[in-house]
C-alpha positions as CSV (number, residue, x, y, z in Angstrom):
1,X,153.2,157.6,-52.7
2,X,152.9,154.3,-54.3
3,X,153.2,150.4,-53.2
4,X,155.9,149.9,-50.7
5,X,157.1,153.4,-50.6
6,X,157.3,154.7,-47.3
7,X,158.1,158.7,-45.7
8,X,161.0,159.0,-43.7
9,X,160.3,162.6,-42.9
10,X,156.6,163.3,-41.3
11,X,154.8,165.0,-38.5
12,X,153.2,162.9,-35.3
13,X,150.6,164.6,-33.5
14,X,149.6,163.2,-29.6
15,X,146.1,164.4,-29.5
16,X,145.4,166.1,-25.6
17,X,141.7,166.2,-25.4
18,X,138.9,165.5,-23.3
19,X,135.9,162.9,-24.2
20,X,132.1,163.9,-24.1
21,X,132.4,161.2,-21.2
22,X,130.6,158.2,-21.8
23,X,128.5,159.5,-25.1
24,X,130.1,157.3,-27.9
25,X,128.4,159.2,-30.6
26,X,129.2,162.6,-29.2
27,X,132.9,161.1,-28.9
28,X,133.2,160.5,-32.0
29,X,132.1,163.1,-33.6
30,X,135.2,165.3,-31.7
31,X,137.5,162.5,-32.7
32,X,137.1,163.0,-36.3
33,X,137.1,166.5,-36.3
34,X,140.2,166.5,-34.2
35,X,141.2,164.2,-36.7
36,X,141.1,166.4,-39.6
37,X,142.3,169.3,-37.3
38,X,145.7,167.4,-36.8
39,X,145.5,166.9,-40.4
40,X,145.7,170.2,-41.3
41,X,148.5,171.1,-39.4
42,X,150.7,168.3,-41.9
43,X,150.1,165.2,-39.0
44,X,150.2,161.6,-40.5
45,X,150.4,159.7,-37.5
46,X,147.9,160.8,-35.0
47,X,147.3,159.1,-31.4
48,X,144.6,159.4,-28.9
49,X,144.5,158.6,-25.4
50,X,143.6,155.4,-23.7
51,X,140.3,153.7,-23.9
52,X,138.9,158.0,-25.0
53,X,136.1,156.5,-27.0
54,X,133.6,157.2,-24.4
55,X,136.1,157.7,-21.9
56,X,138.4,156.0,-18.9
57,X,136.6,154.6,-15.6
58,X,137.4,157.2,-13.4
59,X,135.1,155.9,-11.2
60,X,136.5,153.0,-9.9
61,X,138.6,153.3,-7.5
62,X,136.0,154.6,-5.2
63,X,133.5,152.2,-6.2
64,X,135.6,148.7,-6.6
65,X,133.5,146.6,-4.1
66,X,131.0,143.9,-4.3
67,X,127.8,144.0,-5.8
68,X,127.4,147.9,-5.7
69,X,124.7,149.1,-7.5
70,X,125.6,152.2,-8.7
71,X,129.1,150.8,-10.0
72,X,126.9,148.0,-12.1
73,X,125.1,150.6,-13.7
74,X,128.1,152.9,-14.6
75,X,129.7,149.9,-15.9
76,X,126.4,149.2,-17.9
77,X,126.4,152.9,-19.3
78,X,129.6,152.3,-20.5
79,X,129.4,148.9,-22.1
80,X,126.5,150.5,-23.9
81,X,128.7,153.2,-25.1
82,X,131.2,151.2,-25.8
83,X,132.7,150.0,-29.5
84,X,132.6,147.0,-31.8
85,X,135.5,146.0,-34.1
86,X,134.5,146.3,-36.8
87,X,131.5,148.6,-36.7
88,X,129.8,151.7,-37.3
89,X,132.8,153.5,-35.0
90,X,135.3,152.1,-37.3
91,X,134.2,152.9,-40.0
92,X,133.7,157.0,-39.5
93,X,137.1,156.4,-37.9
94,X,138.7,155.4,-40.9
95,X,136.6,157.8,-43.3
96,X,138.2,160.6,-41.5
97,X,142.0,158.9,-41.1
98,X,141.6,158.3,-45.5
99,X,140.1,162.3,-45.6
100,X,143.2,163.1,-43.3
101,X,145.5,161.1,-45.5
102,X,146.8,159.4,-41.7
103,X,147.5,156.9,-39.5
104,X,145.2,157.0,-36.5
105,X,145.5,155.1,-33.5
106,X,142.6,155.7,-31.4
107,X,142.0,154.5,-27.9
108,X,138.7,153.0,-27.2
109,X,136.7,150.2,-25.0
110,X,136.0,147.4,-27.3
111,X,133.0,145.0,-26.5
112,X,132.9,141.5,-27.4
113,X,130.2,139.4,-26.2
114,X,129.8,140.4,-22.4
115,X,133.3,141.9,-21.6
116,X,134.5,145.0,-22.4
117,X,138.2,145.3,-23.4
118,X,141.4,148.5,-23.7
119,X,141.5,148.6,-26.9
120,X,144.1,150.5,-29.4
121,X,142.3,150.5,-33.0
122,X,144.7,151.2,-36.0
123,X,143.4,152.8,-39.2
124,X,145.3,153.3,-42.2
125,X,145.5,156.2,-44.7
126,X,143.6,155.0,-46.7
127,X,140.9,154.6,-44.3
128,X,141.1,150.6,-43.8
129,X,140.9,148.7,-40.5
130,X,144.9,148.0,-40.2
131,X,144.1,146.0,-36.6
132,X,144.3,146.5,-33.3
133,X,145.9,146.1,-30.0
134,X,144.2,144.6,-26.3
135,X,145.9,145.4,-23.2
136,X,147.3,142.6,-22.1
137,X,146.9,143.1,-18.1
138,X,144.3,145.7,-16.8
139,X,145.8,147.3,-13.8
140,X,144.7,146.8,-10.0
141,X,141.2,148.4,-10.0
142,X,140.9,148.8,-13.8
143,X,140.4,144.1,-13.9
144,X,136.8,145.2,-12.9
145,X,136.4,147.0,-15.8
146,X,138.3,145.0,-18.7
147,X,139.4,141.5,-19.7
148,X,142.7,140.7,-21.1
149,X,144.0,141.0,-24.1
150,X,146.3,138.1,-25.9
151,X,149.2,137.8,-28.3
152,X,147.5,137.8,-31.0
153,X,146.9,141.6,-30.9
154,X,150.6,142.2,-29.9
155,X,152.1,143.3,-33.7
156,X,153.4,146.3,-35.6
157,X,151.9,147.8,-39.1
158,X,154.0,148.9,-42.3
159,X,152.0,151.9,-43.0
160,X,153.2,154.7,-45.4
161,X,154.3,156.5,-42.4
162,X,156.6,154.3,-41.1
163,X,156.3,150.6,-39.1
164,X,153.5,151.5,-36.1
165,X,152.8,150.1,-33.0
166,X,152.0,151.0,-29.2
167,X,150.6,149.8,-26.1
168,X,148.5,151.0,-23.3
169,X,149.4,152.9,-20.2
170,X,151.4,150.1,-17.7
171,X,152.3,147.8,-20.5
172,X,154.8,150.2,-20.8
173,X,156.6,148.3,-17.7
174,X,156.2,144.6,-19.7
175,X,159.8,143.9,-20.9
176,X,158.9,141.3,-23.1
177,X,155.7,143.2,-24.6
178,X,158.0,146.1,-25.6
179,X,160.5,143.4,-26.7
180,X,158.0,142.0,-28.9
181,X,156.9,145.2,-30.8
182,X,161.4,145.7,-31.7
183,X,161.3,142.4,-32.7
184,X,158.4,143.3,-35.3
185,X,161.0,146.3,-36.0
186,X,158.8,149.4,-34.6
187,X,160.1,152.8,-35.3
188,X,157.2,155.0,-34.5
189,X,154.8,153.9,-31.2
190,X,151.3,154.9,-30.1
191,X,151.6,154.9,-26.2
192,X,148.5,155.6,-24.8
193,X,147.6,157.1,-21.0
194,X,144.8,158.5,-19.3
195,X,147.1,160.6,-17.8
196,X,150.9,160.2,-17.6
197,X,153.1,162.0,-14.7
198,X,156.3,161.9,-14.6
199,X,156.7,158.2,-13.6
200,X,155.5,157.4,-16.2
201,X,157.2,159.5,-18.5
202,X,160.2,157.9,-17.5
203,X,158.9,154.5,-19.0
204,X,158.3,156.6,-22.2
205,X,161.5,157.9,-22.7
206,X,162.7,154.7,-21.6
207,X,161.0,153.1,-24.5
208,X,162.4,155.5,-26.8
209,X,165.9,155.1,-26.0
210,X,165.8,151.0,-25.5
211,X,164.1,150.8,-28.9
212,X,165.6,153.6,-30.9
213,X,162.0,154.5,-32.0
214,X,159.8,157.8,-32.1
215,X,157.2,157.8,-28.9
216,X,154.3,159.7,-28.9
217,X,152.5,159.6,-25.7
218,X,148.8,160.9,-26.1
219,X,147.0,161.3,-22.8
220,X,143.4,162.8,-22.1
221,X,142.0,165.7,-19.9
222,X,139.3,165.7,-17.6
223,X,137.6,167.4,-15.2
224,X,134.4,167.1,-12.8
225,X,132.5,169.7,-14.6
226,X,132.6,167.5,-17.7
227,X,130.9,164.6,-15.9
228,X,127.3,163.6,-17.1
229,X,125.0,165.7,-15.0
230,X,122.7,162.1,-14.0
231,X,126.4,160.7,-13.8
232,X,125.4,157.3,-11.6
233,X,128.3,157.5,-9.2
234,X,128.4,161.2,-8.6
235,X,128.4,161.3,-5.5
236,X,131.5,158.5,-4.9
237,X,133.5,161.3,-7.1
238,X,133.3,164.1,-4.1
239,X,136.3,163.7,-2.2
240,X,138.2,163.5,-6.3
241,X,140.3,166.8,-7.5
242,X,138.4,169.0,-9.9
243,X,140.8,167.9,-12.7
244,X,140.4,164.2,-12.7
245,X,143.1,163.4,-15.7
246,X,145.4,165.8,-15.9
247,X,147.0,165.1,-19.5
248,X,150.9,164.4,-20.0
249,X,151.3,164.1,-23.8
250,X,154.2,164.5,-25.5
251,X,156.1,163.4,-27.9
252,X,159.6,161.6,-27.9
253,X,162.6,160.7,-30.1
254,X,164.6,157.4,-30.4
255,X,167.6,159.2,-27.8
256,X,165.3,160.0,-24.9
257,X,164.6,163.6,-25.6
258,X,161.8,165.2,-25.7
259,X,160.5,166.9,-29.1
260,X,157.1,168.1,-27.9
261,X,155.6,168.4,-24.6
262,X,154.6,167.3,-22.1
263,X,151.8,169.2,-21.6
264,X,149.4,169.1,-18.7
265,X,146.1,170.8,-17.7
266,X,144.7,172.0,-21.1
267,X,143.2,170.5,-24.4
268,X,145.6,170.4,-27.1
269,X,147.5,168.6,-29.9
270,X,151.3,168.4,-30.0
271,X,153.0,168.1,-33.3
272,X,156.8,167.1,-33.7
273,X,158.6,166.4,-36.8
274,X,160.3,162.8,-37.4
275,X,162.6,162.1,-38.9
276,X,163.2,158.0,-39.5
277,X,166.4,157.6,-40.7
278,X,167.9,158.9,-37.1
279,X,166.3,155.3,-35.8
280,X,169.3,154.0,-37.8
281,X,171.9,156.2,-36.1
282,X,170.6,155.7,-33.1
283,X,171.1,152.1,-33.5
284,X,174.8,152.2,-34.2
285,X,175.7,151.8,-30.4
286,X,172.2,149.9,-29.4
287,X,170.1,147.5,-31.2
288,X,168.4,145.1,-29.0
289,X,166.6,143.2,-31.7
290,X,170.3,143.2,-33.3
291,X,174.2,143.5,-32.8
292,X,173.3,144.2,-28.5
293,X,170.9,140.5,-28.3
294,X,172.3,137.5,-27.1
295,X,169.9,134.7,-28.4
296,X,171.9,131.9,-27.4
297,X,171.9,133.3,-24.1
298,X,168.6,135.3,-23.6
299,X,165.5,134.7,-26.4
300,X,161.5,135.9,-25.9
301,X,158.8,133.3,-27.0
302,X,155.6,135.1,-28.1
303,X,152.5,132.8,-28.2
304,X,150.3,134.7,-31.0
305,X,147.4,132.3,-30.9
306,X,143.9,134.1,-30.1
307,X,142.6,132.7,-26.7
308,X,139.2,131.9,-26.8
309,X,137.2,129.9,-24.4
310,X,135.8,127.7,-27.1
311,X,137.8,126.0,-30.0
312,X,135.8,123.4,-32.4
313,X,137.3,120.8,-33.6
């Protein structure tokens, strides 16, 4: 495939898998083999769940009160685990997406400076750094966890494999985020979960059909067993269900319907054939970006800028 050429016909895999909770290096290691392992089965779009890379709190909505200890030091494991952009985690990630031949969008915590951040990292076929994605508002408990992401991370990639994009978990309930990635003219989305029930498989499919774009959800597995065994806030997760994150992946097309999945209680990967030009058809009765937008009526203004505390001048 050379230049601008682009595959219309391809296979998505959601990867269903559980981290080695809060061991970056460990992590990553599975990631890349389950990277080639999707790769092998023909994938060239492959998604992991959210923040997988070393793992999602759990923790924290038994421990989200003032000054606790034991919640400062889980939080300190897992800033310690957790991933710079660009780094050392990046790069194995994209010398396994340019062996694979793939797109990878890998969920991860990013750190940057003192705050950690739910992060979607893009790599490229060829194994370069395409970008990434913040999550724009944490949800309830998770703001002691993560900061917020900005506009400037809110975009869509022209890849080989088709224009890629995707947001994490809730975000899936921003109008205007959504909005933002069919503006940018998405056709194939990363949405990432730790696990998604059937609420929020609704906003999935919802996606799906209000975009007329391929969704593949990728949501993670996890039970108490796999817990570090000096885990700092052990004892908080008694009263939890042996499963903690119960999975959900699946993978959608652009009319709502399921083409994989989903899947719950298991490790797996879920593959589906996509098929691009059916975006098109799709949009014959709804375009939202298009011939069903009103922008003399109704019109989104996206601020793109990065936010930082500190701007010389």
């Amino acid at each position: 495939m050379n230049g601008g050429d682009r595959a219309s016909h391809f296979t998505v895999a959601a990867v269903q898998s559980a981290p080695v909770f809060l061991d970056r290096e460990a992590t990553l290691d599975k990631g890349c083999r389950l990277i080639v392992e999707a790769a092998r089965h023909g994938a060239r779009f492959i998604v992991f769940p959210e923040t997988w890379i070393p793992g999602y709190p759990v923790w924290t909505n038994a421990t989200s009160r003032w000054n606790y200890a034991p919640a400062k030091r889980a939080f300190a494991r897992l800033f310690n685990n957790a991933v710079d952009i660009p780094g050392p985690v990046t790069d194995a990630l994209g010398a396994a997406a340019h062996e694979a031949g793939a797109v990878v969008a890998m969920g991860v915590n990013e750190r940057d400076g003192g705050t950690l951040y739910n992060t979607i990292v893009f790599l490229g076929p060829d194994g370069r750094l395409l970008g990434k994605h913040r999550k724009l508002v944490p949800t309830f408990h998770e703001r002691m966890v993560w900061g917020q992401g900005d506009g400037s991370t809110l975009q869509v990639f022209s890849t080989e494999w088709g224009r890629v994009g995707g947001l994490v978990c809730w975000e899936h309930w921003m109008p205007l985020a959504r909005y933002a990635l069919y503006s940018q003219g998405e056709q194939v989305h990363a949405s990432l979960w730790p696990t998604a029930n059937e609420t929020f498989q609704l906003a999935c499919r919802a996606m799906a059909f209000e975009g007329r774009l391929f969704v593949a959800v990728a949501a993670s597995y996890l039970t108490k067993a796999m817990l570090p065994a000096d885990f700092e806030v052990a004892e908080e997760m008694g009263p939890f269900p042996e499963a903690l994150i119960r999975g959900g992946s699946a993978i959608i097309g652009p009319d709502a319907k399921y083409l994989a999945g989903p899947v719950y209680d298991q490790e797996t990967i879920l593959y589906a054939e996509v098929d691009l030009g059916r975006i098109i058809e799709e949009k014959q009765a709804l375009d939202v970006v298009g011939h069903y937008a009103r922008p003399e009526v109704l019109r989104l203004v996206v601020n793109r800028e990065e936010m930082r505390p500190v701007r010389d001048v």
